[in-house]
KEMIDO-628467 format. One record per residue (C-alpha): y, z negated, x negated; residue number from 0; residue in three letters. Coordinates in steps of 0.5 Angstrom, whole numbers, plus 500, padded with zeros to 3 digits. Example, Ala and Ser with C-alpha at 12.3 -4.5 7.8 and 13.67 -1.06 7.14 Angstrom:
REM residues 2
{c2: 491; c3: 484; c1: 475; num: 0; residuo: Ala}
{c2: 498; c3: 486; c1: 473; num: 1; residuo: Ser}
***
This chain:
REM residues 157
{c2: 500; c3: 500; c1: 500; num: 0; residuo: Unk}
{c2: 505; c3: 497; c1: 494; num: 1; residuo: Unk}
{c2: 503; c3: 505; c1: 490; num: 2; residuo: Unk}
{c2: 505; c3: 508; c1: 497; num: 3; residuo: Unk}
{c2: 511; c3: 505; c1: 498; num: 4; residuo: Unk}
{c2: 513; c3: 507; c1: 491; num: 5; residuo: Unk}
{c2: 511; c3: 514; c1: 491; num: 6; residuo: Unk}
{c2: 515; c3: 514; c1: 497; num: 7; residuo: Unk}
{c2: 522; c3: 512; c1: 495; num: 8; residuo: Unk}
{c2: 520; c3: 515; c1: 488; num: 9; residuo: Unk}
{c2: 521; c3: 522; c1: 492; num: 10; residuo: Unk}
{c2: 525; c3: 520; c1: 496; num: 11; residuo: Unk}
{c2: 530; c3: 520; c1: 491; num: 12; residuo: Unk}
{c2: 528; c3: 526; c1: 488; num: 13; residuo: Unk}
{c2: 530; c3: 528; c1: 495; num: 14; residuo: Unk}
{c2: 537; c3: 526; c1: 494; num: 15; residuo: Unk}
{c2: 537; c3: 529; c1: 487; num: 16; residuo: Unk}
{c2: 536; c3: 536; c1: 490; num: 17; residuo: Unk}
{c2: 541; c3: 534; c1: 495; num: 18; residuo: Unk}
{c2: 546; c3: 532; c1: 490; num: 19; residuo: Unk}
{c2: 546; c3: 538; c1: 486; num: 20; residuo: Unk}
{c2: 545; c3: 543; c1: 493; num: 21; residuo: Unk}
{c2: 551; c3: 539; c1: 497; num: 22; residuo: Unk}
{c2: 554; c3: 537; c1: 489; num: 23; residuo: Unk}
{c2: 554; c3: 546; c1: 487; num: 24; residuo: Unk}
{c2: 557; c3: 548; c1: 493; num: 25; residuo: Unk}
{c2: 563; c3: 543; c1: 494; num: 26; residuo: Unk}
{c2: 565; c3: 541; c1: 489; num: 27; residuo: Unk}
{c2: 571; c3: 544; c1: 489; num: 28; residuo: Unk}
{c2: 573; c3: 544; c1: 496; num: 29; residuo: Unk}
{c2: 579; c3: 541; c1: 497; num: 30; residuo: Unk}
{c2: 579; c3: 541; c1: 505; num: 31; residuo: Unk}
{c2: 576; c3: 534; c1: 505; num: 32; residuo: Unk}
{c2: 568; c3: 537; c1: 506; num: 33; residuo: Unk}
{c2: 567; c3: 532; c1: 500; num: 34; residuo: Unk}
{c2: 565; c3: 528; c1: 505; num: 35; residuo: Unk}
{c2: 558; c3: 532; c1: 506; num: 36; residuo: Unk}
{c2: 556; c3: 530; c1: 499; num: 37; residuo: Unk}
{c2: 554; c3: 522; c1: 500; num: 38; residuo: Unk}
{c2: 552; c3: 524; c1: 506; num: 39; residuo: Unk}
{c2: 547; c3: 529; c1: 504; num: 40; residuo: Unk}
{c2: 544; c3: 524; c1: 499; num: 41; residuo: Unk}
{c2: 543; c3: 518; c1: 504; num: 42; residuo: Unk}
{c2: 540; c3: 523; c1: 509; num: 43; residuo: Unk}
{c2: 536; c3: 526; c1: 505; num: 44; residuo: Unk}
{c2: 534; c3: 520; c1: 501; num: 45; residuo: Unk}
{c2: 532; c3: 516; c1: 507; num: 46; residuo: Unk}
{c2: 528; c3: 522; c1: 511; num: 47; residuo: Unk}
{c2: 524; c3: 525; c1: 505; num: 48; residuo: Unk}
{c2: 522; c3: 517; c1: 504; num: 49; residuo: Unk}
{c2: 520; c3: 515; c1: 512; num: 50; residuo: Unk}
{c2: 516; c3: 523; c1: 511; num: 51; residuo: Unk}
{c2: 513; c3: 522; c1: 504; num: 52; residuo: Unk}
{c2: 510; c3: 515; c1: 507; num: 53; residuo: Unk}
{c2: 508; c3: 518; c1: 513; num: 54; residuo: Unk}
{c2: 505; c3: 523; c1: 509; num: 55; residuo: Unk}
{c2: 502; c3: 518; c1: 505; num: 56; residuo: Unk}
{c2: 500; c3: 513; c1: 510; num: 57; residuo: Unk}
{c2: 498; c3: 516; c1: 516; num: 58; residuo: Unk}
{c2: 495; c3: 523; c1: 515; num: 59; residuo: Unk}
{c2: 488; c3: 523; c1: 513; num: 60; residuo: Unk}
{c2: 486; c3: 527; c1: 509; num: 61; residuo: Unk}
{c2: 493; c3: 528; c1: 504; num: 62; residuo: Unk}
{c2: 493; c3: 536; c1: 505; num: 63; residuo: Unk}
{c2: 498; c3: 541; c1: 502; num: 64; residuo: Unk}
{c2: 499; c3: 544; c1: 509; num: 65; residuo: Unk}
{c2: 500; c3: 537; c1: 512; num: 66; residuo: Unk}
{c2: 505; c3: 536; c1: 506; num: 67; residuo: Unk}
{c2: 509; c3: 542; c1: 508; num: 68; residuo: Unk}
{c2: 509; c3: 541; c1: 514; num: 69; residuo: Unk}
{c2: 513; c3: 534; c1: 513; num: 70; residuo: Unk}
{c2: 518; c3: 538; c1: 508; num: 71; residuo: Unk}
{c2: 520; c3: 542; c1: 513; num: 72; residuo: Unk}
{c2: 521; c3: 537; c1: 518; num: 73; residuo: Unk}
{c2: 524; c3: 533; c1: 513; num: 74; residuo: Unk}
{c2: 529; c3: 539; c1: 512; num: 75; residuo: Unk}
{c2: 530; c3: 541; c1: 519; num: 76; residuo: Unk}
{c2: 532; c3: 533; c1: 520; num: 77; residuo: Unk}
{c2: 536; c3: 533; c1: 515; num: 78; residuo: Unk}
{c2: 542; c3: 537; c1: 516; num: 79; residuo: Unk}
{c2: 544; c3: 533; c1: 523; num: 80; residuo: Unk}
{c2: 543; c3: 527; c1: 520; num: 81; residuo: Unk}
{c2: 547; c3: 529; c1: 514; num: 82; residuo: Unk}
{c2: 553; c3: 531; c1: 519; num: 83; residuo: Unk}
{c2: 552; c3: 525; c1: 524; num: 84; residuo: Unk}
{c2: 553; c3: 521; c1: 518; num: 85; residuo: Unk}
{c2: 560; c3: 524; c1: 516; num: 86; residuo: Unk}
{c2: 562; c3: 523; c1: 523; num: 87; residuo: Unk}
{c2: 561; c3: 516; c1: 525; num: 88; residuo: Unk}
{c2: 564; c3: 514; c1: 517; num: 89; residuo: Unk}
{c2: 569; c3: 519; c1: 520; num: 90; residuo: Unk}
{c2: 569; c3: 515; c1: 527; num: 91; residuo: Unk}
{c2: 569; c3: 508; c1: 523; num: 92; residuo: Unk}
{c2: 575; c3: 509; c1: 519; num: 93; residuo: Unk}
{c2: 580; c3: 511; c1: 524; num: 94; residuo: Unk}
{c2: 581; c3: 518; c1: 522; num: 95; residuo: Unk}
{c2: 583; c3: 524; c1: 526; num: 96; residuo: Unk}
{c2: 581; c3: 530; c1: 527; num: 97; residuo: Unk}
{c2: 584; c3: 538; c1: 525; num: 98; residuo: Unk}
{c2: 588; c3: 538; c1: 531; num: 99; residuo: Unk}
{c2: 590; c3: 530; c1: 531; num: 100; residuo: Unk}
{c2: 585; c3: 528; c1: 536; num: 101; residuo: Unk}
{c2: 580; c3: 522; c1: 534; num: 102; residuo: Unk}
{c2: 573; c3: 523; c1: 532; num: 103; residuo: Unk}
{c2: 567; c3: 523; c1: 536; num: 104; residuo: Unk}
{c2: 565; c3: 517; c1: 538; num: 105; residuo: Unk}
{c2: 557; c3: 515; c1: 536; num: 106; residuo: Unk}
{c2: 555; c3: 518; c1: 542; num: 107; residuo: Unk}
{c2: 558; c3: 524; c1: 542; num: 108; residuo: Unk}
{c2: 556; c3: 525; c1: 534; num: 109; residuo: Unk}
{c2: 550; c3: 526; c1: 536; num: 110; residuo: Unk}
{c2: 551; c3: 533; c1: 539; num: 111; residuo: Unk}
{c2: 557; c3: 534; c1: 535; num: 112; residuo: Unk}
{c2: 551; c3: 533; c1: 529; num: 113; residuo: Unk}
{c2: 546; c3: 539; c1: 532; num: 114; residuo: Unk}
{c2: 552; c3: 544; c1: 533; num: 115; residuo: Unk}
{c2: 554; c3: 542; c1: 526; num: 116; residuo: Unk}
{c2: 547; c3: 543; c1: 523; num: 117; residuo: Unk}
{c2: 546; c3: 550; c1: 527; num: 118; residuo: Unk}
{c2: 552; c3: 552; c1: 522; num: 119; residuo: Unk}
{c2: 549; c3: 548; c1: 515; num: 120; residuo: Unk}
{c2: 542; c3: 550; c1: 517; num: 121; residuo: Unk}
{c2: 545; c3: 559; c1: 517; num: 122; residuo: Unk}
{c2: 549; c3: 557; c1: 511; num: 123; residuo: Unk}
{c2: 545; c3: 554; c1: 506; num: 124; residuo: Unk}
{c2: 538; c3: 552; c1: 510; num: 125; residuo: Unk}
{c2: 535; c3: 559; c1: 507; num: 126; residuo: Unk}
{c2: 535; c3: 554; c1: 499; num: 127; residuo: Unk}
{c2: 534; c3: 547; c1: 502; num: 128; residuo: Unk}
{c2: 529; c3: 548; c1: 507; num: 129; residuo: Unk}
{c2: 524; c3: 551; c1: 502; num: 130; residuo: Unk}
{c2: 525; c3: 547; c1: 497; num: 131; residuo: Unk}
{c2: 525; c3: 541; c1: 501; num: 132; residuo: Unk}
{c2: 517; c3: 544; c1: 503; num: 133; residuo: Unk}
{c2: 515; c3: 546; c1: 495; num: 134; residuo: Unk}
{c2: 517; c3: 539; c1: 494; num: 135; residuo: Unk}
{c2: 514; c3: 535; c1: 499; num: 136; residuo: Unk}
{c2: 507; c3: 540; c1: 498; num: 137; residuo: Unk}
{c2: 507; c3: 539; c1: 491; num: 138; residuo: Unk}
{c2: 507; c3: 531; c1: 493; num: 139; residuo: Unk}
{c2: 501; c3: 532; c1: 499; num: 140; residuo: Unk}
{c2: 498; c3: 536; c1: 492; num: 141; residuo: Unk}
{c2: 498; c3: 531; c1: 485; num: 142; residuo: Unk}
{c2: 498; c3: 524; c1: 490; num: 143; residuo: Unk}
{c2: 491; c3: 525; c1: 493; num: 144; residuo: Unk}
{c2: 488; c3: 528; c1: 485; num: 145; residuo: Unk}
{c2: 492; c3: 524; c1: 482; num: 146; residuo: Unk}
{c2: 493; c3: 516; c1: 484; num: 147; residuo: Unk}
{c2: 487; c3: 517; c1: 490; num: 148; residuo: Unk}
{c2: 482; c3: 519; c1: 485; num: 149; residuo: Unk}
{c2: 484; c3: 512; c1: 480; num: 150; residuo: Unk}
{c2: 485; c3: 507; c1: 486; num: 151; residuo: Unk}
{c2: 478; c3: 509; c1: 487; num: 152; residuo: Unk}
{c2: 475; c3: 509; c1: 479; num: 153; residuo: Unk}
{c2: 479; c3: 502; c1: 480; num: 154; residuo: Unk}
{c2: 474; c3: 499; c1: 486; num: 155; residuo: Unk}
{c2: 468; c3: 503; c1: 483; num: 156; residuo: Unk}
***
């Protein structure tokens, strides 16, 4: 239980490190306050490709590579909504204003706000963070079960 937890924030951070150098690549240099987007991407993705490697990991008898990519699709297509949910509640908390001074949308709203968004997030960078999402999450479901269920099992044997 204790190796799968590891290895699930362990991917988990390679997921925010994905999403750093994705997000980081693409706004680095915008001045319009998309900024924002940068630690909302890593927190989401961080957080989700966690809850999926476990998931992976704990629940899906037998670890598959299909199965593994099945998860990062998932985990890739949650991504996006989540990342903008995250930067309209921060939006929300701090008081700010909308482009035509209105407030921002309150919690309940972001959630439908968050899917309009990512329609537009997963058309423009979708085509690189989904199947990167899903080689890294296959590439998990394949090395875990080879590698540390294969030791466990010596370990008891």
């Amino acid at each position: 239980m204790q190796k799968r937890l590891i290895w699930s924030l362990a991917f988990g951070l390679l997921a925010a490190l994905i999403a750093l150098g994705v997000a980081g690549a693409l706004l680095w240099q915008n001045t319009s306050g998309w900024k924002l987007l940068i630690p909302c991407s890593i927190l989401a993705a961080f957080l989700l490709a966690s809850l999926g490697a476990w998931l992976l990991l704990t629940l899906a008898r037998p670890i598959t590579v299909w199965k593994g990519v099945l998860v990062g699709l998932l985990v890739g297509l949650l991504a996006h909504p989540t990342t903008w949910y995250l930067a309209i509640i921060y939006l929300y908390l701090t008081g700010s204003e909308s482009s035509l001074g209105e407030s921002m949308l309150n919690p309940i709203q972001a959630l439908w706000g968050s899917l309009v968004y990512s329609i537009y997030s997963l058309a423009l960078v979708g085509w690189v963070t989904l199947p990167l999402s899903m080689v890294c999450s296959g590439g998990l479901a394949y090395y875990y079960p080879k590698r540390i269920l294969m030791t466990e099992s010596e370990k008891d044997g």
